[in-house]
VOBA-1610 file (N, C-alpha, C; in pm, whole numbers, padded with zeros to 5 digits, always signed):
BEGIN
Unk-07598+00607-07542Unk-07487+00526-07489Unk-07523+00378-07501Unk-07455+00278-07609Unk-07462+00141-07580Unk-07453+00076-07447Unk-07551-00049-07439Unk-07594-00105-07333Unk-07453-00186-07294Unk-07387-00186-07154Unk-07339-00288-07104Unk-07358-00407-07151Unk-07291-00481-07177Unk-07259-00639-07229Unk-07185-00748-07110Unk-07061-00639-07078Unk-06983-00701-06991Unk-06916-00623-06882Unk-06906-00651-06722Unk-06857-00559-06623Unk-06725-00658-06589Unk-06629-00539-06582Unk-06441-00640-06500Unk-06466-00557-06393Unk-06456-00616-06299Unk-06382-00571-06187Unk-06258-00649-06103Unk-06191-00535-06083Unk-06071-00516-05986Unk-06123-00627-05864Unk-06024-00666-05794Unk-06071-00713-05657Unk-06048-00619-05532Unk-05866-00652-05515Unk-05869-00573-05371Unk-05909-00414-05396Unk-05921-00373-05271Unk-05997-00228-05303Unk-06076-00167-05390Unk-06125-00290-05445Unk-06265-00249-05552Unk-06425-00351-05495Unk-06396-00476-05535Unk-06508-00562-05507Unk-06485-00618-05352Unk-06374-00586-05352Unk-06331-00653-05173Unk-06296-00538-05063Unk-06374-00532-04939Unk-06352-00444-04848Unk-06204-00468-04795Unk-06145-00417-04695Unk-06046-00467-04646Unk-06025-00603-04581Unk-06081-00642-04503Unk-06132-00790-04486Unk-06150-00878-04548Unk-06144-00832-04687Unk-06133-00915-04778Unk-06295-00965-04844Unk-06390-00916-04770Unk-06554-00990-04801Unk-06568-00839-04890Unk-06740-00935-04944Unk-06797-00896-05046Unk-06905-00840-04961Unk-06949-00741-05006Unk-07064-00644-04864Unk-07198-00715-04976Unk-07323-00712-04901Unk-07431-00759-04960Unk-07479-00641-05085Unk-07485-00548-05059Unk-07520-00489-05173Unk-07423-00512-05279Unk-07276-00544-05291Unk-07212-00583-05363Unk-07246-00720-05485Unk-07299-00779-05387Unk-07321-00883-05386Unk-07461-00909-05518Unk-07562-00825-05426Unk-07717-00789-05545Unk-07668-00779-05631Unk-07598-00638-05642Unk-07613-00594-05786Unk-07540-00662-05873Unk-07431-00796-05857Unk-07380-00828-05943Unk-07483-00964-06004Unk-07559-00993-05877Unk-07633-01071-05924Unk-07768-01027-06028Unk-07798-00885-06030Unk-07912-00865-06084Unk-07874-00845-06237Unk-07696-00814-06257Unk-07626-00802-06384Unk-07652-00938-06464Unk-07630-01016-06345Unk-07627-01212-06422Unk-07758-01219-06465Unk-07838-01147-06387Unk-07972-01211-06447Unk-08019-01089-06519Unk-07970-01048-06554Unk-08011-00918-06679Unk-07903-00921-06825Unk-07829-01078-06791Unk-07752-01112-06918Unk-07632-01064-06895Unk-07574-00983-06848Unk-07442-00925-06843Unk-07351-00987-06780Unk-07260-00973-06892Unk-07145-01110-06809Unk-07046-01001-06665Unk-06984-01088-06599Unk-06924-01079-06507Unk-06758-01149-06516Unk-06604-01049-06522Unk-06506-01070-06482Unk-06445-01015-06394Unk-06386-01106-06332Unk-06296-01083-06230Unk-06123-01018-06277Unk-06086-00922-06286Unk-05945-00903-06323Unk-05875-00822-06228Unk-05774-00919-06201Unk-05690-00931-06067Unk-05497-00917-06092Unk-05471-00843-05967Unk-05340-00915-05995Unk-05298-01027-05916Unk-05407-01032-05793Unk-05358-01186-05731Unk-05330-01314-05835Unk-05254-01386-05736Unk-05264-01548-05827Unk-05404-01618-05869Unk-05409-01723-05899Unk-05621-01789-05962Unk-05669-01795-05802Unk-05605-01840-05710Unk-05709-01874-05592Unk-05811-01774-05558Unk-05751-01683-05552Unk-05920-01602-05484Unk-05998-01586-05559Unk-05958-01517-05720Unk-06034-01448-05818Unk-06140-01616-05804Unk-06093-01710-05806Unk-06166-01863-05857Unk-06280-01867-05753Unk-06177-01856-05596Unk-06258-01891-05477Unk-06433-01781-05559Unk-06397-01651-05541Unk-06476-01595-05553Unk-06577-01543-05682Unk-06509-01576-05783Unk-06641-01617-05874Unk-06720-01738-05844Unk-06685-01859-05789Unk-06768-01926-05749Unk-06831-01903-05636Unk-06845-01861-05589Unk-06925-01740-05488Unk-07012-01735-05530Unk-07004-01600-05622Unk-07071-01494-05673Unk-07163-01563-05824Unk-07122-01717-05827Unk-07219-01732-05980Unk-07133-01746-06085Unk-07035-01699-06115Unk-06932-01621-06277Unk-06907-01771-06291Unk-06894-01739-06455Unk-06888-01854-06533Unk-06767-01785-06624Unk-06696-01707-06635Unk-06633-01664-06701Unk-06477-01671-06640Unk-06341-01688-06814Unk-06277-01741-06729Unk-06209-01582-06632Unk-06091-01625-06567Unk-06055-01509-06439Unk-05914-01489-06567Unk-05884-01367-06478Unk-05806-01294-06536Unk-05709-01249-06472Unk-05611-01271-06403Unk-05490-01306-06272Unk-05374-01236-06320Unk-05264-01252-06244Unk-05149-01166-06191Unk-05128-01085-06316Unk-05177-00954-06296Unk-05191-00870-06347Unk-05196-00872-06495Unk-05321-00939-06551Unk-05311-00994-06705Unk-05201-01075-06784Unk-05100-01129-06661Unk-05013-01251-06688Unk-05084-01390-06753Unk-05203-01415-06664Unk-05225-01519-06705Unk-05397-01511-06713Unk-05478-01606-06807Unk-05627-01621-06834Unk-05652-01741-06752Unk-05700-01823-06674Unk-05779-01899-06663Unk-05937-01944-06626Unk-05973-02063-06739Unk-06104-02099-06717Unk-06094-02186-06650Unk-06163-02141-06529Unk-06154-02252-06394Unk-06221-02331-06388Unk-06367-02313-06514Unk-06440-02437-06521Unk-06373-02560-06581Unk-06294-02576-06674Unk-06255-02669-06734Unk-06100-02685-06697Unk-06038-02577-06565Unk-05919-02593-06516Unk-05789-02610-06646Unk-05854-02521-06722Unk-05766-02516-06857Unk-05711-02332-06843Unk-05562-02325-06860Unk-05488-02246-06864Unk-05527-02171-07010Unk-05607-02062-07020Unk-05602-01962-07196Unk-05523-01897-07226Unk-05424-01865-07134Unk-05292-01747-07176Unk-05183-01701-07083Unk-05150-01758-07086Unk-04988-01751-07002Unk-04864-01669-07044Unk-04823-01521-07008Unk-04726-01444-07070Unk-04644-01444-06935Unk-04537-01521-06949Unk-04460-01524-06811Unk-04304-01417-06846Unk-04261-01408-06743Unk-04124-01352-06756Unk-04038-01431-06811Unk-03950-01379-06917Unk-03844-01453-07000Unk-03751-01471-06854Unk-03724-01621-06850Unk-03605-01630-06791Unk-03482-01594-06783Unk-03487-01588-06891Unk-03298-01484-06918Unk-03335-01318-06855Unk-03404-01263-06774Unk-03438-01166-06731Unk-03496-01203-06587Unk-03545-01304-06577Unk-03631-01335-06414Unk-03541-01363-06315Unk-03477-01487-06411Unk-03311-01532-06302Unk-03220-01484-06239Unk-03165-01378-06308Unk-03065-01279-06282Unk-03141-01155-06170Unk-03282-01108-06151Unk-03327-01077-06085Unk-03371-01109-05961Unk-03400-01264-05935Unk-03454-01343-05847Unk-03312-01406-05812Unk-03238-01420-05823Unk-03105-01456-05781Unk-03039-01318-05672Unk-03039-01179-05769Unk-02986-01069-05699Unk-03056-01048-05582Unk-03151-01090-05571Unk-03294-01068-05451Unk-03229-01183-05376Unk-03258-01273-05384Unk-03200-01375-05307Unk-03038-01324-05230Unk-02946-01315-05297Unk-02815-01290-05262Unk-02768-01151-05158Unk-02900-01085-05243Unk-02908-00950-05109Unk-03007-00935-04991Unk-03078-01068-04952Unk-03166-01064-04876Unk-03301-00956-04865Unk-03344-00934-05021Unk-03422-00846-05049Unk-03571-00958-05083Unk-03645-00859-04998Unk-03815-00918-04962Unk-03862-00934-05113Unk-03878-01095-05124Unk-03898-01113-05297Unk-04057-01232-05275Unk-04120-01197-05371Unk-04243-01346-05405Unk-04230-01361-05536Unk-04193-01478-05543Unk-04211-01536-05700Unk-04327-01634-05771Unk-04444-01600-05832Unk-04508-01650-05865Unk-04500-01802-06010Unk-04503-01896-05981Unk-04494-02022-06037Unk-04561-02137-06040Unk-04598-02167-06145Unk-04691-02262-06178Unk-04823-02268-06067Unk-04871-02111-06077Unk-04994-02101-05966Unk-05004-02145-05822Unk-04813-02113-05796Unk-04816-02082-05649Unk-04726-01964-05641Unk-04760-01890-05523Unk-04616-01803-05506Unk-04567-01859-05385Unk-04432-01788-05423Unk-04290-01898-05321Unk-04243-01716-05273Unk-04163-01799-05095Unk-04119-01658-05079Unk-04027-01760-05001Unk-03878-01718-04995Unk-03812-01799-04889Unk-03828-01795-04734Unk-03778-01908-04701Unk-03821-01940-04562Unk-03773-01826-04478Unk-03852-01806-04358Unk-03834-01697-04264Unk-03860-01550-04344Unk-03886-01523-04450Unk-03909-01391-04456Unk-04043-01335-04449Unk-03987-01176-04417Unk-04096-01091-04325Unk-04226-01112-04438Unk-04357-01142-04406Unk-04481-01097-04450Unk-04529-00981-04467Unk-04495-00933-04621Unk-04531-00777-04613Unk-04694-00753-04617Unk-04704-00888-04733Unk-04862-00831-04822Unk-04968-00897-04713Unk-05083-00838-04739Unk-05212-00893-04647Unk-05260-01035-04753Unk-05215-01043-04842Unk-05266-01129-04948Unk-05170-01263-04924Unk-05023-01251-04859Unk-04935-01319-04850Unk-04958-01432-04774Unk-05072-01491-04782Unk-05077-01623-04678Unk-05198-01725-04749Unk-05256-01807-04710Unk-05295-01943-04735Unk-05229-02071-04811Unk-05340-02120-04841Unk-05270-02217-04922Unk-05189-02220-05065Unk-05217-02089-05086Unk-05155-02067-05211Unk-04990-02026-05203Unk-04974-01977-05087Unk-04862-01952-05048Unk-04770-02079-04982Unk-04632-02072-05035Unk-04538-02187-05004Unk-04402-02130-04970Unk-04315-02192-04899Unk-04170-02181-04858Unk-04075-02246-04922Unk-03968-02216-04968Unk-03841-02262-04989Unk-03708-02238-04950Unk-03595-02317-04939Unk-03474-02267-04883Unk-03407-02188-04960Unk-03441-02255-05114Unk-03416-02111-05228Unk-03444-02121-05339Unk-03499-02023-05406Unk-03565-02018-05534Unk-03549-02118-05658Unk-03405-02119-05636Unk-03307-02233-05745Unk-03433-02360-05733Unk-03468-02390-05603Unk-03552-02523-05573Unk-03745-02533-05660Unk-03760-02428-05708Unk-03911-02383-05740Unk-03934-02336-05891Unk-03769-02277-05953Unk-03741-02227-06030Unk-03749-02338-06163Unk-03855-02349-06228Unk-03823-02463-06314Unk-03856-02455-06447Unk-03913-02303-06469Unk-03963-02234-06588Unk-03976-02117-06518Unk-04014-02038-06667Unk-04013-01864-06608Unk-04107-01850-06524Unk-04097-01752-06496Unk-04215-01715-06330Unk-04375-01651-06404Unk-04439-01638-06415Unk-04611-01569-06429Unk-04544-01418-06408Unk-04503-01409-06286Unk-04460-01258-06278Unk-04356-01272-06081Unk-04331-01151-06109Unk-04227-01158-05973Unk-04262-00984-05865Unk-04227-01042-05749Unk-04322-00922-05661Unk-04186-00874-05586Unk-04099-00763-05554Unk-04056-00692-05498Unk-04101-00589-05384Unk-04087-00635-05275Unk-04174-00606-05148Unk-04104-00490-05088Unk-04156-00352-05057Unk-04077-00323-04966Unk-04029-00215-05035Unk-03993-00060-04981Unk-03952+00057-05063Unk-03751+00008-05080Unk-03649-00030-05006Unk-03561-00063-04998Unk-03533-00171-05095Unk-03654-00259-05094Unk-03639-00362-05222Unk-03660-00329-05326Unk-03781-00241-05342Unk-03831-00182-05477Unk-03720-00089-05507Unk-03632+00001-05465Unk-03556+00049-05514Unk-03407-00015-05564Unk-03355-00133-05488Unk-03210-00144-05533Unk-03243-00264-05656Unk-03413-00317-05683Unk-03425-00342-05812Unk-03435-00287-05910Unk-03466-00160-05886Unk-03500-00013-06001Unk-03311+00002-06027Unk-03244-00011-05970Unk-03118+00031-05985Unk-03039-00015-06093Unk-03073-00203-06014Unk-03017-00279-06096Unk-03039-00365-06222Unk-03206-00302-06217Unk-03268-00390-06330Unk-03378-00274-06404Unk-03389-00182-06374Unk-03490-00047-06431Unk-03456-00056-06602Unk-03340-00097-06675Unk-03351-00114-06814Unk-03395-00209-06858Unk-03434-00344-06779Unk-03467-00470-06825Unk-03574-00417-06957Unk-03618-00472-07035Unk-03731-00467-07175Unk-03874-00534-07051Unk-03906-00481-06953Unk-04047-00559-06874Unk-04100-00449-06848Unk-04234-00531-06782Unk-04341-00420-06724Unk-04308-00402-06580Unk-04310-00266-06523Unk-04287-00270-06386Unk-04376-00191-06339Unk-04528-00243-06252Unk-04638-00220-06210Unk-04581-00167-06051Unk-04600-00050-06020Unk-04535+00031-05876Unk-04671+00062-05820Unk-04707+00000-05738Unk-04816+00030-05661Unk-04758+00067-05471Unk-04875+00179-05425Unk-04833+00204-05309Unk-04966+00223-05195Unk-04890+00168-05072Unk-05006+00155-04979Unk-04976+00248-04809Unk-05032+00366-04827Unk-04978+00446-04732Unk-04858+00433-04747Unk-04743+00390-04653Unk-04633+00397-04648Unk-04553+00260-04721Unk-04582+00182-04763Unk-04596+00035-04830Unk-04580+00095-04955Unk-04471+00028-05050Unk-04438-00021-05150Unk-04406-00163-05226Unk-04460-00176-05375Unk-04462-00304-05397Unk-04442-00252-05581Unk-04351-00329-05634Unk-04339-00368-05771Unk-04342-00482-05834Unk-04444-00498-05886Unk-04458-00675-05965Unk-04401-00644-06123Unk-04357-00740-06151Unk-04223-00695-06244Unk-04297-00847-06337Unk-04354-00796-06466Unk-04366-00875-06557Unk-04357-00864-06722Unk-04420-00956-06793Unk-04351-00976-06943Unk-04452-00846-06982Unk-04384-00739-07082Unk-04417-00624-07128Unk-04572-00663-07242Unk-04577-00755-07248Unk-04720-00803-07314Unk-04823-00822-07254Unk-04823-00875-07104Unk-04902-00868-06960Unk-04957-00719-06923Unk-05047-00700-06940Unk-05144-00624-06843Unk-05306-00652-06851Unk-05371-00610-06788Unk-05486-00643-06760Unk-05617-00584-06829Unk-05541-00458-06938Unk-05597-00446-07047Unk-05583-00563-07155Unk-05452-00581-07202Unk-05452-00673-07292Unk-05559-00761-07285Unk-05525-00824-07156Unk-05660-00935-07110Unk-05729-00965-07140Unk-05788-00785-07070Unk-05991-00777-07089Unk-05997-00779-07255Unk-05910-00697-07335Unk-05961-00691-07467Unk-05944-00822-07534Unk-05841-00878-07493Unk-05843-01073-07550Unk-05963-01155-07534Unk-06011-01130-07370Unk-06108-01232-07356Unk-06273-01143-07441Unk-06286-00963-07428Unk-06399-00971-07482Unk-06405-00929-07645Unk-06284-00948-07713Unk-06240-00996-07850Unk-06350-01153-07848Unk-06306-01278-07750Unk-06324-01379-07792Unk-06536-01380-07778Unk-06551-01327-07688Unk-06704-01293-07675Unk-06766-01236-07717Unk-06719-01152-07830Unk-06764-01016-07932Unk-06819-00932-07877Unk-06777-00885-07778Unk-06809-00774-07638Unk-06738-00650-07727Unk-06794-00509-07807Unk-06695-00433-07842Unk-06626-00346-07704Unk-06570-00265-07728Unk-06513-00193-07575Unk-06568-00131-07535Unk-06705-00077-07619Unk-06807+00027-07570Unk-06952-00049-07523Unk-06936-00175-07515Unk-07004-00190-07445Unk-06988-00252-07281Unk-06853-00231-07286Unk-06753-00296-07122Unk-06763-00181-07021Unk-06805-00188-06879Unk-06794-00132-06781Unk-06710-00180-06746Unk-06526-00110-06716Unk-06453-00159-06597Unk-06449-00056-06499Unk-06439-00108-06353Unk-06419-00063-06265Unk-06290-00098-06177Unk-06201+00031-06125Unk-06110-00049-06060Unk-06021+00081-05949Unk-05956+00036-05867Unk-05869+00146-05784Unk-05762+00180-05808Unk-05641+00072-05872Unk-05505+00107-05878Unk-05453+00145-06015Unk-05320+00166-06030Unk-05265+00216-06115Unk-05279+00120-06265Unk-05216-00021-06205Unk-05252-00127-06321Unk-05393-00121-06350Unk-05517-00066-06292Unk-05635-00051-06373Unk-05658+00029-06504Unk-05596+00184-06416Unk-05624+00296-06542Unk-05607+00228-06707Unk-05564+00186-06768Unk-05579+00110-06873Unk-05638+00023-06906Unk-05722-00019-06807Unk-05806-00107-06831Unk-05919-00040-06870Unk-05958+00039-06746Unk-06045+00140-06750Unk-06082+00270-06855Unk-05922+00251-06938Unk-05958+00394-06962Unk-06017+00320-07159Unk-05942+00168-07149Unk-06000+00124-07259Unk-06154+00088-07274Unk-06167+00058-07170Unk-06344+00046-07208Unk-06449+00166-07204Unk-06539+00126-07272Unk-06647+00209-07296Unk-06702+00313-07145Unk-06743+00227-07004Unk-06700+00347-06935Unk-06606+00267-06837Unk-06534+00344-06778Unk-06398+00337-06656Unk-06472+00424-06537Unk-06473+00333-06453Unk-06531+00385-06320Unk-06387+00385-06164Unk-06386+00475-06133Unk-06235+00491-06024Unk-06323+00492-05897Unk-06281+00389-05822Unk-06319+00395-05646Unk-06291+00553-05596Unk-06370+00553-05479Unk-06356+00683-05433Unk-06197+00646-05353Unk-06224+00561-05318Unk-06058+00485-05229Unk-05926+00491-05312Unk-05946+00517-05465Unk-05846+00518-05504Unk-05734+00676-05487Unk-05672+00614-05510Unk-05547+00763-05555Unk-05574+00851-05647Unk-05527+00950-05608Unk-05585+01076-05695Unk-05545+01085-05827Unk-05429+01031-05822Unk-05377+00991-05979Unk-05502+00946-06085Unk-05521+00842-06039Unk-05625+00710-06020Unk-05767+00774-06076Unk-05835+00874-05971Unk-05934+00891-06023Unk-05925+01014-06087Unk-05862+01096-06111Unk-05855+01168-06226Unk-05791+01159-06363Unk-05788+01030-06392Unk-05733+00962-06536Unk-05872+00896-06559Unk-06015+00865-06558Unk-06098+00834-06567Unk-06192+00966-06535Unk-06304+00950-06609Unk-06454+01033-06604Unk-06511+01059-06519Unk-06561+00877-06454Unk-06658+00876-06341Unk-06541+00838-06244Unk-06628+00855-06129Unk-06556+00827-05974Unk-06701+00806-05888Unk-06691+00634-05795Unk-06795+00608-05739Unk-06734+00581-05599Unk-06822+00573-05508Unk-06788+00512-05339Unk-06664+00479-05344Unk-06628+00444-05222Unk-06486+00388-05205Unk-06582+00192-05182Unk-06425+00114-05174Unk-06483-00021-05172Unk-06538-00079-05044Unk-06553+00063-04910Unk-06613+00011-04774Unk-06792+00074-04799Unk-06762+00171-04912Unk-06907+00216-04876Unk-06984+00187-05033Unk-06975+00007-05093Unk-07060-00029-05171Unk-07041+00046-05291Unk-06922+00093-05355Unk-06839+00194-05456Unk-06910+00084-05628Unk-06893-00043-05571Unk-06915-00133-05717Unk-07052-00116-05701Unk-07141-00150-05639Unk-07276-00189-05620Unk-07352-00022-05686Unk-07275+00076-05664Unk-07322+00223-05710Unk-07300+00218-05901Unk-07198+00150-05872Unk-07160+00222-06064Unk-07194+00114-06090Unk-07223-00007-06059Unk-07287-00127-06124Unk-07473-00108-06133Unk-07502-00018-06047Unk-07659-00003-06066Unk-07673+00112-06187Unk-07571+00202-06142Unk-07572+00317-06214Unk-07576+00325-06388Unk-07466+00256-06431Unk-07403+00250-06543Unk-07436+00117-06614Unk-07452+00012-06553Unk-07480-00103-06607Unk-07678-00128-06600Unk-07705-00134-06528Unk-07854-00115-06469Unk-07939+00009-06541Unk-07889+00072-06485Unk-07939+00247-06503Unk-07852+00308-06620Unk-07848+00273-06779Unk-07734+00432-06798Unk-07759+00543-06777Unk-07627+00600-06778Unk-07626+00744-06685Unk-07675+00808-06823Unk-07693+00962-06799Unk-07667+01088-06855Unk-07619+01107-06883Unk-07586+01196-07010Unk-07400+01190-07049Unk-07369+01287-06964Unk-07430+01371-06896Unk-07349+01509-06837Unk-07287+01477-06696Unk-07374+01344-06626Unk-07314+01310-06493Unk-07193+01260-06544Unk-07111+01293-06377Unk-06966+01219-06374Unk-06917+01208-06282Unk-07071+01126-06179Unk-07022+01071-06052Unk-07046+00963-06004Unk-07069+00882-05953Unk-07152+00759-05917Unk-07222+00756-05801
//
């Protein structure tokens, strides 16, 4: 089995507990990757703030990889590498119908997301400084969006109704009883991404460890050389991939990052 070159990981429910922190063994083993040469990405569907906050954390010099392979940035040189936003002649007419029906909407733009004033806070991600208010979208709307978030099973559905033929990607992720659809340009995902950015690093795919929990991973995962599924993930989730390690409270990265990147496995194991 070729040696690791390069590890992506997922954030929420992969490298991040619920709380949002990085547990210390998390922490080692990504550092013992840096110093054993192996690069380190972050691929996210949040907006740049955290993935940024937290590669500078953690050391990474590499650029981040954000709302759900919408967009590349190298945060060292605060230079934008790839931007696939929603065609406006498709975002507008969506973000308007949301608006007009008082349906729980975030619109991501020029590396902020906007949600109008007074509405309910669904996501745990939905707050700091990255987050902003408006009286209405029309006001924020000034190019196509990065991507657009439909909050809410009532929201996620009367957009499936009215917009389920659009030509986009529609990423349906679910959280216990929580629903959420981020609705972006059909060229966006977080495979594309990883294979763009380790195209540009001459990383082949067999030598990429990704690791990740949700649905927008499995393709990430299932393109690289190995795909590792949180124990936290959905069953979907980890039975579309090989291996399956910890969940992200009990050090799940820090296992398949010693394991697989550190240690290669056996070919016959297929656990972490």
């Amino acid at each position: 089995m070729p040696d690791i070159e390069l590890i992506a990981l997922d954030l929420d429910g992969t490298l991040l507990a619920a709380d949002e922190t990085i547990s210390a063994a998390n922490r080692a083993a990504i550092t013992k990757a840096l110093l054993a040469g192996i690069r380190v990405v972050l691929v996210t569907g949040r907006g740049v703030d955290t993935p940024i906050r937290v590669s500078r954390e953690l050391g990474l010099n590499l650029p981040v990889i954000c709302c759900h392979g919408a967009l590349t940035k190298d945060f060292g040189t605060n230079k934008t590498l790839v931007h696939i936003p929603v065609p406006l002649q498709y975002a507008k007419p969506m973000i308007e119908f949301a608006e007009r029906n008082g349906l729980p909407l975030a619109v991501y733009v020029d590396e902020f997301f906007w949600r109008l004033e007074g509405s309910h806070i669904y996501m745990q991600d939905m707050t700091g400084p990255a987050w902003r208010e408006a009286r209405s979208f029309d006001e924020v709307l000034t190019g196509a969006p990065t991507f657009i978030r439909f909050l809410g099973a009532d929201s996620v559905a009367a957009m499936k109704r009215e917009f389920g033929d659009y030509p986009l990607a529609f990423r349906y992720e679910t959280w216990q009883d929580f629903v959420e659809c981020a609705v972006l340009s059909r060229d966006a995902s977080k495979q594309t991404a990883l294979a763009r950015l380790c195209a540009d690093f001459g990383v082949p795919s067999d030598r990429v460890l990704a690791i990740g929990d949700s649905r927008n991973d499995v393709p990430m995962m299932q393109w690289a050389g190995i795909g590792v599924a949180m124990g936290n993930a959905l069953p979907e989730v980890r039975h579309a991939v090989r291996y399956v390690t910890a969940s992200n409270e009990r050090d799940g990265v820090a296992l398949a990052i010693e394991k697989f990147a550190l240690r290669p496995p056996a070919a016959d194991k297929k656990t972490a």
